[in-house]
PQR file with spaces between the fields and no chain letter, atoms N, CA, C, O and H, PARSE charges and radii, in Angstrom:
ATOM       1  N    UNK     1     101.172  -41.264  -11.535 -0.4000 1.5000
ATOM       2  CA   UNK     1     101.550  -40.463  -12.672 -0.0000 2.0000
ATOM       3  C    UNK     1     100.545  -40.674  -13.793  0.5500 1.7000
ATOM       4  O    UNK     1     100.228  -41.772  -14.250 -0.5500 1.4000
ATOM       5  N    UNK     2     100.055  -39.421  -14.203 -0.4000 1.5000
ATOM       6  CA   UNK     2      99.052  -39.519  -15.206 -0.0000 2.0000
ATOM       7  C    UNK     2      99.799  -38.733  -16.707  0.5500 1.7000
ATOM       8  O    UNK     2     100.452  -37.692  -16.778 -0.5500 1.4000
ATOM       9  H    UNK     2     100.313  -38.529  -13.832  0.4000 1.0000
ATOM      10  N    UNK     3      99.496  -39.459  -17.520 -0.4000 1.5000
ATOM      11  CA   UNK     3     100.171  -38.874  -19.406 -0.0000 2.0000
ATOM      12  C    UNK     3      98.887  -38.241  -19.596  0.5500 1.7000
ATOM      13  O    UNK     3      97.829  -38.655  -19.121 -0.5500 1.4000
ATOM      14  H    UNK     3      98.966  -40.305  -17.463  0.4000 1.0000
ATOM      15  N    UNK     4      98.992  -37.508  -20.111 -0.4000 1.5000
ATOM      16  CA   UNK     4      97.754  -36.276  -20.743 -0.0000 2.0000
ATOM      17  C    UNK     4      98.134  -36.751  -21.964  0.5500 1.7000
ATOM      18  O    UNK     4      99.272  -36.982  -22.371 -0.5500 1.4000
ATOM      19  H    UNK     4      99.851  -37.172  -20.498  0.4000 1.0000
ATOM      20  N    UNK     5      97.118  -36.873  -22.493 -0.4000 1.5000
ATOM      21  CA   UNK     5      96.295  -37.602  -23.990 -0.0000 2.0000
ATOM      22  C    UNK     5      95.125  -36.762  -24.519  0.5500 1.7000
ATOM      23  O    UNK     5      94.176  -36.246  -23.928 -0.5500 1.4000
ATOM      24  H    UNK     5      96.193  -36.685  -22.162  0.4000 1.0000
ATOM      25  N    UNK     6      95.563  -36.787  -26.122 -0.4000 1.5000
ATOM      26  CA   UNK     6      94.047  -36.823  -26.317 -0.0000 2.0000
ATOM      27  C    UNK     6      94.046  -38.263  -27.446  0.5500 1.7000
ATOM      28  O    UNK     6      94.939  -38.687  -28.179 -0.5500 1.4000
ATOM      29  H    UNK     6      96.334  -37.206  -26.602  0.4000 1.0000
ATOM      30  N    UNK     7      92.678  -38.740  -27.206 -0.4000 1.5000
ATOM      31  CA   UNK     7      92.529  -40.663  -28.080 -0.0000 2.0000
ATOM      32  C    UNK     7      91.702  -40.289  -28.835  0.5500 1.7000
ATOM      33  O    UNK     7      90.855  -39.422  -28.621 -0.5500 1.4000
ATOM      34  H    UNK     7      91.953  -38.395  -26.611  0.4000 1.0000
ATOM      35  N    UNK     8      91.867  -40.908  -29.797 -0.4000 1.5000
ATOM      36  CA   UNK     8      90.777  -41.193  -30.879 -0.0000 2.0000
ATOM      37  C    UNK     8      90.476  -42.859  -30.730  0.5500 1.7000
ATOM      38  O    UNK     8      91.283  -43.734  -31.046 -0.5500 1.4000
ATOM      39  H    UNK     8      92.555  -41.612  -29.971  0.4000 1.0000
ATOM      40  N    UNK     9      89.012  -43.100  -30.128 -0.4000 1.5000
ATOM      41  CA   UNK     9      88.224  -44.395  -29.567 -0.0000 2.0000
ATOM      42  C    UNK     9      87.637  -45.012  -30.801  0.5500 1.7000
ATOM      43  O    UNK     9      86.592  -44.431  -31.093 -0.5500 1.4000
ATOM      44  H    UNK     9      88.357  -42.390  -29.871  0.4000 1.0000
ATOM      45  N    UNK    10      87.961  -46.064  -31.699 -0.4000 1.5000
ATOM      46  CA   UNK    10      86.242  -46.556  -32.715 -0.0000 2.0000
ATOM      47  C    UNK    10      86.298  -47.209  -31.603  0.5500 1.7000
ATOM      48  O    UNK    10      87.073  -47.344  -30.656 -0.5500 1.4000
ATOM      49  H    UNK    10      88.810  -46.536  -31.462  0.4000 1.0000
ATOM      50  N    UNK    11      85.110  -47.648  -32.004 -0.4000 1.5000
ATOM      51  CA   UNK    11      83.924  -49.195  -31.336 -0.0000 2.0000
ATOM      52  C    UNK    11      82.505  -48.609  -32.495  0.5500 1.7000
ATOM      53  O    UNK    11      82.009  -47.612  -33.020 -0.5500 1.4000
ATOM      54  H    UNK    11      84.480  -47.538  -32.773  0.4000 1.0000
ATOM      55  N    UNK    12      82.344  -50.679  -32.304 -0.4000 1.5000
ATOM      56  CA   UNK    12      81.692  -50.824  -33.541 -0.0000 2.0000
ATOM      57  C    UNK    12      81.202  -52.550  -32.919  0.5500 1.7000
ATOM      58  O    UNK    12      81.847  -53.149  -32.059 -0.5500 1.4000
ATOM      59  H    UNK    12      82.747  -51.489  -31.877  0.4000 1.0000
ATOM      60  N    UNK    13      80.139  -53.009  -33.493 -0.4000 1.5000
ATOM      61  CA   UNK    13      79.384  -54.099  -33.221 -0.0000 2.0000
ATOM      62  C    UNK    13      79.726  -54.749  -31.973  0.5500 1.7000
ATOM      63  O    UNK    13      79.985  -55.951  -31.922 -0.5500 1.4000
ATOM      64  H    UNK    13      79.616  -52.523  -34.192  0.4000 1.0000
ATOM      65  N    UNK    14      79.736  -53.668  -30.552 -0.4000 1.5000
ATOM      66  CA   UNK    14      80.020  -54.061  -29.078 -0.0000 2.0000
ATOM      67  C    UNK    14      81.204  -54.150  -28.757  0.5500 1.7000
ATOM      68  O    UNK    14      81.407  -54.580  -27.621 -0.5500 1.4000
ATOM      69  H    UNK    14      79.526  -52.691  -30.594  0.4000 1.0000
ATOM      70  N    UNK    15      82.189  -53.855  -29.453 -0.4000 1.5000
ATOM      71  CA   UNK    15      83.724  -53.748  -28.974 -0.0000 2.0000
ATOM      72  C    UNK    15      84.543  -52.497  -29.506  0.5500 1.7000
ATOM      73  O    UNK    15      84.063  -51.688  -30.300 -0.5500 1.4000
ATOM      74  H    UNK    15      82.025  -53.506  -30.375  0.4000 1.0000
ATOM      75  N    UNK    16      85.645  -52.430  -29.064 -0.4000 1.5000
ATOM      76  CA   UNK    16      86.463  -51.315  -29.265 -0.0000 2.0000
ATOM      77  C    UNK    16      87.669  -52.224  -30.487  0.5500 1.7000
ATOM      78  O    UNK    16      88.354  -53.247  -30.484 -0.5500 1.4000
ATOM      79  H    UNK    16      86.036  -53.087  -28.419  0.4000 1.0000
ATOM      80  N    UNK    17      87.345  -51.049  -31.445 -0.4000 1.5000
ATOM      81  CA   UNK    17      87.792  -52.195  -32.244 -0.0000 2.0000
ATOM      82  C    UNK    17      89.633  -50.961  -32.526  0.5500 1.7000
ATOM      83  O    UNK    17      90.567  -51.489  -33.130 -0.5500 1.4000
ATOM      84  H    UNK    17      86.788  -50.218  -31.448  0.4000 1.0000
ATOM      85  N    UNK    18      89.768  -49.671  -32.068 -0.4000 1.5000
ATOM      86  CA   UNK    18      90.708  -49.172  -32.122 -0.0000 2.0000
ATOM      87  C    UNK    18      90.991  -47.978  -31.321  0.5500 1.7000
ATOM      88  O    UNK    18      90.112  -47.120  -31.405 -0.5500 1.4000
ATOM      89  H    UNK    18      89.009  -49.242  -31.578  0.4000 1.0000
ATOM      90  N    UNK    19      91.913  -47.718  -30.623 -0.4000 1.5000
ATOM      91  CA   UNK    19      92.320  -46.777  -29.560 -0.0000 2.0000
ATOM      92  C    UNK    19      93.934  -46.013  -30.292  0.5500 1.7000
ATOM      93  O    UNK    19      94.992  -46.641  -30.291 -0.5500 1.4000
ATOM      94  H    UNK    19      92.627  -48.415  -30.555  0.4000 1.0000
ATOM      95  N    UNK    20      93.816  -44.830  -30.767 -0.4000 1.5000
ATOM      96  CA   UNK    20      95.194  -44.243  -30.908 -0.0000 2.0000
ATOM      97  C    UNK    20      95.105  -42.875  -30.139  0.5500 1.7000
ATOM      98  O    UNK    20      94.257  -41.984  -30.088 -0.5500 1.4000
ATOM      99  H    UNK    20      92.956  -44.319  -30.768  0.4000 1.0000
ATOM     100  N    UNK    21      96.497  -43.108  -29.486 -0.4000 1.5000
ATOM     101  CA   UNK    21      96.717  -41.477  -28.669 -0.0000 2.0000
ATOM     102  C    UNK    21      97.742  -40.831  -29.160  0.5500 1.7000
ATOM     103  O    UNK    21      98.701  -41.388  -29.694 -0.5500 1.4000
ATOM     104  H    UNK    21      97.186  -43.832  -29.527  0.4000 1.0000
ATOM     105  N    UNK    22      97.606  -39.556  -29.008 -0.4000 1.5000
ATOM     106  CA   UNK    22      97.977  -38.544  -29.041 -0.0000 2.0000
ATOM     107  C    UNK    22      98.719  -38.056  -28.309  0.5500 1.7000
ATOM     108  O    UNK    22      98.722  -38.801  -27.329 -0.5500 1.4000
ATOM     109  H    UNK    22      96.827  -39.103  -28.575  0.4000 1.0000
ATOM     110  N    UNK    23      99.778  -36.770  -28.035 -0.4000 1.5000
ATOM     111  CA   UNK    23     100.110  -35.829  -27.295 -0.0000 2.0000
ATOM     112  C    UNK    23      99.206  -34.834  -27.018  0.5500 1.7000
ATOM     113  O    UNK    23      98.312  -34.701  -27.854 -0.5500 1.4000
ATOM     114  H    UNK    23      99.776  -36.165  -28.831  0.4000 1.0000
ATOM     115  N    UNK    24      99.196  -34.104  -26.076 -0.4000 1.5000
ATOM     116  CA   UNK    24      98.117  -33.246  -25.499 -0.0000 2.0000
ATOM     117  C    UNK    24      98.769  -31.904  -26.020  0.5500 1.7000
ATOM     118  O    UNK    24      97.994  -30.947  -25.989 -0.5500 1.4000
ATOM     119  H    UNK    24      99.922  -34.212  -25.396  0.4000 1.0000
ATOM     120  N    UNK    25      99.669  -31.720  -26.354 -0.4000 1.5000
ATOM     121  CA   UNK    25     100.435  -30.468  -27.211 -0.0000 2.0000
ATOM     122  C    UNK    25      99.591  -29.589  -28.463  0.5500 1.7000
ATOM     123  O    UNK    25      98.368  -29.713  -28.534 -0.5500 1.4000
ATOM     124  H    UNK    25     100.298  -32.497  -26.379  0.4000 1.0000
ATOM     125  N    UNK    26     100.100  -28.979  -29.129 -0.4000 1.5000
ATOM     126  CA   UNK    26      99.522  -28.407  -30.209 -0.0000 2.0000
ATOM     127  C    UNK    26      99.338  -29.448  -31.172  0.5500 1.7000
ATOM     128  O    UNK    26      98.234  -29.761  -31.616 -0.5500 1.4000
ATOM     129  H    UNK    26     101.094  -28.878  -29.071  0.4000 1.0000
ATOM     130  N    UNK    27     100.643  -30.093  -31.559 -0.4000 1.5000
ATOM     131  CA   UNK    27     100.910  -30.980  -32.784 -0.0000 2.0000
ATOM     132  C    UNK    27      99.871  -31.888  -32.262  0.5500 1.7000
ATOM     133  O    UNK    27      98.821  -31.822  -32.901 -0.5500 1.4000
ATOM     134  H    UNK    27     101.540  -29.838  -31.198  0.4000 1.0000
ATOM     135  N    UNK    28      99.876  -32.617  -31.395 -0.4000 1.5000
ATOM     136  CA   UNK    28      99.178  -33.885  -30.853 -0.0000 2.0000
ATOM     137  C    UNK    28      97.960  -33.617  -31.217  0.5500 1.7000
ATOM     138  O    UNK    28      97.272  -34.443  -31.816 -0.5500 1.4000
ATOM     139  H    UNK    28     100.729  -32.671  -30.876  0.4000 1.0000
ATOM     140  N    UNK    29      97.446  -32.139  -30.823 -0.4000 1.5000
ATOM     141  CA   UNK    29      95.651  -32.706  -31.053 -0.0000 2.0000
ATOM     142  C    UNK    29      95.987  -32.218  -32.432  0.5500 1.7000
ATOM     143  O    UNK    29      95.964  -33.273  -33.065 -0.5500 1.4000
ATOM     144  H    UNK    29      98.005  -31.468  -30.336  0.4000 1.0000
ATOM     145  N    UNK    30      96.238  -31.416  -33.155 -0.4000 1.5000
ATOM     146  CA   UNK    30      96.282  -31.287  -34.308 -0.0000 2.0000
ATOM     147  C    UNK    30      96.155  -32.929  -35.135  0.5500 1.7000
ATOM     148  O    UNK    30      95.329  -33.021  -36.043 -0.5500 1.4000
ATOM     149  H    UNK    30      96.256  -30.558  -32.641  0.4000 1.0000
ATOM     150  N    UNK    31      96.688  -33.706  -34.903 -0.4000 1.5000
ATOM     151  CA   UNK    31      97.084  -34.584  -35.169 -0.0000 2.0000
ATOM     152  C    UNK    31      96.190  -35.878  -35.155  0.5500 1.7000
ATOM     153  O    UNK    31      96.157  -36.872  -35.881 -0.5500 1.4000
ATOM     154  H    UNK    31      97.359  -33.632  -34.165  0.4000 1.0000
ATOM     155  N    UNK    32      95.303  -35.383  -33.771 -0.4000 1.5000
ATOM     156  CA   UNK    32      94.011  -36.338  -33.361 -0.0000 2.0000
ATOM     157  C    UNK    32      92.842  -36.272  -34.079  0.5500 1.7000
ATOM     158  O    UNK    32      92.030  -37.139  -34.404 -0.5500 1.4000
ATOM     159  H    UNK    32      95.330  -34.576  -33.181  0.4000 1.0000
ATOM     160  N    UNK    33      92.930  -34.500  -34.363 -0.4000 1.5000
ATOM     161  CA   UNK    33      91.593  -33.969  -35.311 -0.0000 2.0000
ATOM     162  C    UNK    33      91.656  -34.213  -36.372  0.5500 1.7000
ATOM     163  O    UNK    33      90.574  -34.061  -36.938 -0.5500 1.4000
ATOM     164  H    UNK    33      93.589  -33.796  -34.099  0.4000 1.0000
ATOM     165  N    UNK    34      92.635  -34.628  -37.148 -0.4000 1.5000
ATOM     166  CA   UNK    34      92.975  -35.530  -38.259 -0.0000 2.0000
ATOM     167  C    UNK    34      92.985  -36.741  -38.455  0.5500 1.7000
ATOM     168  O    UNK    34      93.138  -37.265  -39.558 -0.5500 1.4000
ATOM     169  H    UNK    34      93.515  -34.751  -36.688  0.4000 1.0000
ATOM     170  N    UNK    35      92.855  -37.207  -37.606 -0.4000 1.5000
ATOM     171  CA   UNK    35      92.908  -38.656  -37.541 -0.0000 2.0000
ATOM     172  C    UNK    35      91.261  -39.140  -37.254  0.5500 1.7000
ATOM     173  O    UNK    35      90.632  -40.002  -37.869 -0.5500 1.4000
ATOM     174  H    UNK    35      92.731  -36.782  -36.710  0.4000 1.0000
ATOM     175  N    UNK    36      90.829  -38.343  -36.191 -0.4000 1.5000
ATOM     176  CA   UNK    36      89.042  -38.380  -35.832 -0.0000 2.0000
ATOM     177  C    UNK    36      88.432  -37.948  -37.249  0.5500 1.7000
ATOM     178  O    UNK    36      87.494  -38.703  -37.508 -0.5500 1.4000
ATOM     179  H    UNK    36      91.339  -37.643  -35.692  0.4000 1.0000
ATOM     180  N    UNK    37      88.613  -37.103  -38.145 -0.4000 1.5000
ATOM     181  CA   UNK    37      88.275  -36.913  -39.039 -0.0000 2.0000
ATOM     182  C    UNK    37      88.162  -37.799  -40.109  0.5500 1.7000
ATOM     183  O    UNK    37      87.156  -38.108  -40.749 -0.5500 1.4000
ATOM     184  H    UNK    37      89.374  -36.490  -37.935  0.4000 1.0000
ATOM     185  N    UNK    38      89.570  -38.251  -40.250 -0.4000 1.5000
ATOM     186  CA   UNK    38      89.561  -39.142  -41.575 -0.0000 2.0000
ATOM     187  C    UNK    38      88.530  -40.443  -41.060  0.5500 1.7000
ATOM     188  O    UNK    38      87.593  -40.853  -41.744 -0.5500 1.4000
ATOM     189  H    UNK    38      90.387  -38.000  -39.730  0.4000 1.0000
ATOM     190  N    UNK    39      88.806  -40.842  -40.084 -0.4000 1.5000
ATOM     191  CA   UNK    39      88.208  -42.062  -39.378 -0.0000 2.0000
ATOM     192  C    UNK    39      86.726  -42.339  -39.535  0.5500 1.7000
ATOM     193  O    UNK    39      86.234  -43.424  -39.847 -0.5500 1.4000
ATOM     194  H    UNK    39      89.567  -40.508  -39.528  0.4000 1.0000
ATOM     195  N    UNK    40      85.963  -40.997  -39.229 -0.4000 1.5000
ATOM     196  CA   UNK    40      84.375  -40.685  -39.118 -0.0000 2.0000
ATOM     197  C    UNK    40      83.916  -40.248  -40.624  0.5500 1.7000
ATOM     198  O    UNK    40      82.748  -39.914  -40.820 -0.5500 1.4000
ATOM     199  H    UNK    40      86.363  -40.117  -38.975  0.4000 1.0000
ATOM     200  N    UNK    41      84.670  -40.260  -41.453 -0.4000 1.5000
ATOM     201  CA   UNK    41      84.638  -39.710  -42.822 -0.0000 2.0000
ATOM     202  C    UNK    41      84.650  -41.021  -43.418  0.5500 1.7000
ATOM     203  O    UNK    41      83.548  -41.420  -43.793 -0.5500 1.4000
ATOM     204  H    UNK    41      85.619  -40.531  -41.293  0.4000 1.0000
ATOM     205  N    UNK    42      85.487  -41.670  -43.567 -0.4000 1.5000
ATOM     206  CA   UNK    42      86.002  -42.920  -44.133 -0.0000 2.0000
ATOM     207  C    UNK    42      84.591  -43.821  -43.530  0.5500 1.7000
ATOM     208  O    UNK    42      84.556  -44.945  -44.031 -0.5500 1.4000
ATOM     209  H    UNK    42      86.382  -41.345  -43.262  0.4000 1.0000
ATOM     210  N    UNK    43      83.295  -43.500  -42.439 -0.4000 1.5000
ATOM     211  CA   UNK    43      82.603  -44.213  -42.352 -0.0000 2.0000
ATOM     212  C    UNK    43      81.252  -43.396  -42.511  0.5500 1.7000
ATOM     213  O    UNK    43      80.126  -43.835  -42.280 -0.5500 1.4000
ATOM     214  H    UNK    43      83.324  -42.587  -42.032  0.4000 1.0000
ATOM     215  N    UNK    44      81.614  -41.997  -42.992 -0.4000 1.5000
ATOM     216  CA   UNK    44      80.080  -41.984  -43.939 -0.0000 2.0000
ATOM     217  C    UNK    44      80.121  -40.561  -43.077  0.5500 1.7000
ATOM     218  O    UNK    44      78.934  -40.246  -42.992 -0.5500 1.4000
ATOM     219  H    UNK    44      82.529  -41.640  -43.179  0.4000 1.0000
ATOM     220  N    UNK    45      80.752  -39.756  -42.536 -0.4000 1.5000
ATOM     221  CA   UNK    45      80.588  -38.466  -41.401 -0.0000 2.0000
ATOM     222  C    UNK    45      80.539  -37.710  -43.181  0.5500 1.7000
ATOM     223  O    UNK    45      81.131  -37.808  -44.255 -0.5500 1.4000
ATOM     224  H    UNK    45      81.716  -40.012  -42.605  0.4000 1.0000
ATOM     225  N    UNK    46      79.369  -36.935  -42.521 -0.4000 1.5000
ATOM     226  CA   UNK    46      79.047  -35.361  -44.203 -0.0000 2.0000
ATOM     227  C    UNK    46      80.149  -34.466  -43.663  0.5500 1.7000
ATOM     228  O    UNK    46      80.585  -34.652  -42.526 -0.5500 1.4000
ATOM     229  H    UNK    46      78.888  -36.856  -41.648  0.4000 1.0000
ATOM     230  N    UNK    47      80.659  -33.399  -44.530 -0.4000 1.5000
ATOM     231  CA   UNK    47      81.326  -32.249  -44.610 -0.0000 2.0000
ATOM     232  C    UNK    47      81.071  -31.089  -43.261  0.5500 1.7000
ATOM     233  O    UNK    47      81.706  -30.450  -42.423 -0.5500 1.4000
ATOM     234  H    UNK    47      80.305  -33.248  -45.453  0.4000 1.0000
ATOM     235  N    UNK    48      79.515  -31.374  -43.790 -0.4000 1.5000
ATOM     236  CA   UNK    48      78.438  -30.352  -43.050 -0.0000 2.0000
ATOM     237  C    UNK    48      78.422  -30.604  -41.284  0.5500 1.7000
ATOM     238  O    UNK    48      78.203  -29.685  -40.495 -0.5500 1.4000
ATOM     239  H    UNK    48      78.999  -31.894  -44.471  0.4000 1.0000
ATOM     240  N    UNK    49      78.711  -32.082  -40.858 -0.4000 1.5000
ATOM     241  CA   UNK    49      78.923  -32.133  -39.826 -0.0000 2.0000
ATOM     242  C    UNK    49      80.410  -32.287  -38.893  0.5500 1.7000
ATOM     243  O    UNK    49      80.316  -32.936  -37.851 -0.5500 1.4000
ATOM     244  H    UNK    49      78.889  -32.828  -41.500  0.4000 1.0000
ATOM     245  N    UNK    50      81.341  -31.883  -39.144 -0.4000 1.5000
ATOM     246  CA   UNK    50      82.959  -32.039  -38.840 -0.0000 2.0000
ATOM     247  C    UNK    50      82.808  -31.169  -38.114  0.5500 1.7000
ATOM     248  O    UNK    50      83.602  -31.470  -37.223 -0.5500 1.4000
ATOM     249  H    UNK    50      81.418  -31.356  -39.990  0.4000 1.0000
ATOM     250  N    UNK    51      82.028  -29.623  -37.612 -0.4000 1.5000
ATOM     251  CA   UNK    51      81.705  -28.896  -36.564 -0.0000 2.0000
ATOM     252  C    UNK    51      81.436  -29.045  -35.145  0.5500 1.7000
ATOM     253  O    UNK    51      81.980  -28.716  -34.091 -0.5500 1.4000
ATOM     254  H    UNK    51      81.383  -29.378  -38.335  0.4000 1.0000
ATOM     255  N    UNK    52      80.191  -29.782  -35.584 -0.4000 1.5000
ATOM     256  CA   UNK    52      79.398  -30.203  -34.389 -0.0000 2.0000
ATOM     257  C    UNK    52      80.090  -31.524  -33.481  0.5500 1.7000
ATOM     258  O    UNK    52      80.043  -31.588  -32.252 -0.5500 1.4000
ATOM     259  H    UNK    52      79.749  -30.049  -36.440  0.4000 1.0000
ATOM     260  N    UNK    53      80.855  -32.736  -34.541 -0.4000 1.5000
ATOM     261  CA   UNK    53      81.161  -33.776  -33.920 -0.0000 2.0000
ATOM     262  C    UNK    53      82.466  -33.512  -33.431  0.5500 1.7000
ATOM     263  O    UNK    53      82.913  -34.317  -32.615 -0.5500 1.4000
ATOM     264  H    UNK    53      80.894  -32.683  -35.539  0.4000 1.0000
ATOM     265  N    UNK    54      83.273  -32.399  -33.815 -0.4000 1.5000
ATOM     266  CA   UNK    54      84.541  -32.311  -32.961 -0.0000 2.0000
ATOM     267  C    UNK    54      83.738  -31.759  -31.775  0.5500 1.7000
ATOM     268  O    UNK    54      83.478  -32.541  -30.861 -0.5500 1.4000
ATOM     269  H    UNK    54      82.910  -31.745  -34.478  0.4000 1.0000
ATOM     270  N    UNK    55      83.330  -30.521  -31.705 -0.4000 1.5000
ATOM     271  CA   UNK    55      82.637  -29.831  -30.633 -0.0000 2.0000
ATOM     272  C    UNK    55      82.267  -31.104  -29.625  0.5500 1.7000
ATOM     273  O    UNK    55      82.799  -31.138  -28.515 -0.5500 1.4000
ATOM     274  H    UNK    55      83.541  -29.886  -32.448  0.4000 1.0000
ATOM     275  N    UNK    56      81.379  -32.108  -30.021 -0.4000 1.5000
ATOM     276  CA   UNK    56      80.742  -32.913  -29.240 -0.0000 2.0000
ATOM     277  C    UNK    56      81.524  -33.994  -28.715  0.5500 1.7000
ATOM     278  O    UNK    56      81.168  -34.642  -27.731 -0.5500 1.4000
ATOM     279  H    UNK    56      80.947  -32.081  -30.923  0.4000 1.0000
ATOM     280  N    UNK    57      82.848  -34.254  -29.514 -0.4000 1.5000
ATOM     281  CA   UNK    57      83.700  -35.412  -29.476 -0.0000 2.0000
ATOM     282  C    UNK    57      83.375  -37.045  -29.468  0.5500 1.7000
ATOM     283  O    UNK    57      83.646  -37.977  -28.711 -0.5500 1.4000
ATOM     284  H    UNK    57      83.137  -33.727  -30.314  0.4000 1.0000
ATOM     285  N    UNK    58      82.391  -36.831  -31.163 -0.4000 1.5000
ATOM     286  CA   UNK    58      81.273  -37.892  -31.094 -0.0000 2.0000
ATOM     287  C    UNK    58      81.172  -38.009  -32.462  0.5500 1.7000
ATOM     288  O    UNK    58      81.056  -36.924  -33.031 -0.5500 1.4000
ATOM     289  H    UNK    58      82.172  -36.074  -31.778  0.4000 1.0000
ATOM     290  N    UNK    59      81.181  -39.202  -33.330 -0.4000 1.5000
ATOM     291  CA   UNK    59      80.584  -39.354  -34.347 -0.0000 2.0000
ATOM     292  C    UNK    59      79.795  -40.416  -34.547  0.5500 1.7000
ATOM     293  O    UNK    59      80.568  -41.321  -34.863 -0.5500 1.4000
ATOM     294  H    UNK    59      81.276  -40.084  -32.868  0.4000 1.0000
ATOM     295  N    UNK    60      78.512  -40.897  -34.545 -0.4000 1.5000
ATOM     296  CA   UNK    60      77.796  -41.706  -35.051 -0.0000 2.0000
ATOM     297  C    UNK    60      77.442  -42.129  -36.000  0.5500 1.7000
ATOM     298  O    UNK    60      77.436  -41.247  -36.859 -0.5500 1.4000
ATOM     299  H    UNK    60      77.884  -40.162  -34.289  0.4000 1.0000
ATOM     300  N    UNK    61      76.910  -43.646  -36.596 -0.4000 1.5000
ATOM     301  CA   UNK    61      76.828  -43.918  -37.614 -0.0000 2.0000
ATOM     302  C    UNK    61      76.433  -45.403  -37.191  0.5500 1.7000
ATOM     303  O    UNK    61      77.264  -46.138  -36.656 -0.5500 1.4000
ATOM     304  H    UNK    61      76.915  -44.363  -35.898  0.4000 1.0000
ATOM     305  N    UNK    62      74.740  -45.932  -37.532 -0.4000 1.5000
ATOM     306  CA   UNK    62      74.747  -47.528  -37.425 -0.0000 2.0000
ATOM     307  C    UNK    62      74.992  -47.606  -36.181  0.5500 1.7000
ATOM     308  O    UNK    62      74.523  -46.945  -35.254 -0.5500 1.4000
ATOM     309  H    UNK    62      74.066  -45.336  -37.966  0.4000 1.0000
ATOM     310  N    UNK    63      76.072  -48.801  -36.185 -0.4000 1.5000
ATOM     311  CA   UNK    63      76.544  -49.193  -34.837 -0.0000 2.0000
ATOM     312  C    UNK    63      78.038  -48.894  -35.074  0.5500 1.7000
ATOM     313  O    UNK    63      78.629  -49.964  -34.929 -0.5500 1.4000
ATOM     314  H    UNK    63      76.453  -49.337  -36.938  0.4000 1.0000
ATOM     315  N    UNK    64      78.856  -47.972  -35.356 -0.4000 1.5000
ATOM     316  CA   UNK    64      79.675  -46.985  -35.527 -0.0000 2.0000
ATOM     317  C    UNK    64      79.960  -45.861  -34.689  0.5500 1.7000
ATOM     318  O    UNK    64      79.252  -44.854  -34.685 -0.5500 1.4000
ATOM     319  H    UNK    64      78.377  -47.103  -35.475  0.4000 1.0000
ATOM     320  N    UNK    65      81.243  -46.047  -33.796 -0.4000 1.5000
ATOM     321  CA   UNK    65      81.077  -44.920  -32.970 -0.0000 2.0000
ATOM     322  C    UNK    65      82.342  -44.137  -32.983  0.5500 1.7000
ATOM     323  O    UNK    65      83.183  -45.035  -33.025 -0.5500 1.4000
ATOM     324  H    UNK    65      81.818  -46.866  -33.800  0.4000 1.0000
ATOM     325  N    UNK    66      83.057  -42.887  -32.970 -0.4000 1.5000
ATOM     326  CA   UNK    66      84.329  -42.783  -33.095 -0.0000 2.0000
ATOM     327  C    UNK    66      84.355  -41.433  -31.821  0.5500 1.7000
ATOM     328  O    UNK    66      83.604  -40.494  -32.087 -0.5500 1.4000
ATOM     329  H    UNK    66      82.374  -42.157  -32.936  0.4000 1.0000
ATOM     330  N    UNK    67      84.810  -41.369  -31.081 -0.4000 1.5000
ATOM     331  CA   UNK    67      85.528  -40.367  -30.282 -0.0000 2.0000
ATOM     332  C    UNK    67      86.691  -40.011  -29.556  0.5500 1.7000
ATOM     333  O    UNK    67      87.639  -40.694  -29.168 -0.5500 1.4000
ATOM     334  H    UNK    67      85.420  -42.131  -30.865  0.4000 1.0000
ATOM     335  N    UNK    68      86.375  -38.549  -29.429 -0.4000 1.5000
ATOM     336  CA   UNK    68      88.217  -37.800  -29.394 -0.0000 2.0000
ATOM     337  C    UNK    68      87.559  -37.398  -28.388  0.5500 1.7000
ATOM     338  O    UNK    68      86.584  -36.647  -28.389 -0.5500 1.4000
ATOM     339  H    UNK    68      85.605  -37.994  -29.745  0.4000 1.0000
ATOM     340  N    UNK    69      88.233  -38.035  -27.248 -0.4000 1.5000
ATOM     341  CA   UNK    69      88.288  -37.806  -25.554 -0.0000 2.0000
ATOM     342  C    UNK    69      90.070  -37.529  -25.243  0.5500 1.7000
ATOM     343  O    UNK    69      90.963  -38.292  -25.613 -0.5500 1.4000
ATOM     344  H    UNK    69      89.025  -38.645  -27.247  0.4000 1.0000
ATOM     345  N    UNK    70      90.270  -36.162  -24.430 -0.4000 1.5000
ATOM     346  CA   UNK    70      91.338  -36.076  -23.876 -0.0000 2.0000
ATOM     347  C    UNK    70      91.198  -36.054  -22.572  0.5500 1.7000
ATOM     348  O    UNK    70      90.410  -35.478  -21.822 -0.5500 1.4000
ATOM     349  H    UNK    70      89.545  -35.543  -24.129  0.4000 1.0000
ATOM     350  N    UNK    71      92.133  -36.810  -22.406 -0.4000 1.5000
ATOM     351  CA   UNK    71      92.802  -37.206  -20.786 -0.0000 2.0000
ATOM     352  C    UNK    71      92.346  -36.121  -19.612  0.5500 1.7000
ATOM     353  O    UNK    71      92.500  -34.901  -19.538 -0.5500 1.4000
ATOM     354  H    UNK    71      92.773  -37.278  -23.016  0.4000 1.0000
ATOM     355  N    UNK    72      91.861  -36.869  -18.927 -0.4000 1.5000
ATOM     356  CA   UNK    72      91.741  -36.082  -17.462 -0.0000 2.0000
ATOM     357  C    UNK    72      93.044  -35.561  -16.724  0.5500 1.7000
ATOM     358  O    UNK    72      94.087  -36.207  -16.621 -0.5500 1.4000
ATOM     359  H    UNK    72      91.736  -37.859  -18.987  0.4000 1.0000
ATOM     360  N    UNK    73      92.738  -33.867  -16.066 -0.4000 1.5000
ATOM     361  CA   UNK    73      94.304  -33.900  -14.924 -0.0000 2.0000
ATOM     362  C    UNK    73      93.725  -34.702  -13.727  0.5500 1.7000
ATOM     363  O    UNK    73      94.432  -34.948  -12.750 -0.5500 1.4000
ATOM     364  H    UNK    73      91.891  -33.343  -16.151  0.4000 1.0000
């Protein structure tokens, strides 16, 4: 049995320093893209890029990493 997720991953100086999931529903990712947002923002993500890094499900920064990966079927 597999739960369909979508996570919001940090890792940061070689470890995973936080994992929160989501529901795979409307609310859920709604919910993830808010959370990936504030997260990658709160560590320096511009305005200008909130496009590209949802699209990519990637934000970089340093040794700063944050991504919104949903669950495989």
């Amino acid at each position: 049995m597999q739960i369909e997720s979508v996570n919001v991953i940090e890792y940061t100086g070689g470890a995973v320093v936080s994992v929160r999931s989501f529901s795979e529903d409307k609310e859920g990712k709604k919910e993830a893209k808010a959370f990936f947002e504030k997260v990658a923002k709160d560590n320096g993500m511009d305005d200008t890029d909130i496009d590209t890094c949802l699209e990519e499900g990637l934000y970089e920064e340093g040794d700063y990493q944050v991504f919104l990966v949903h669950s495989e079927e």
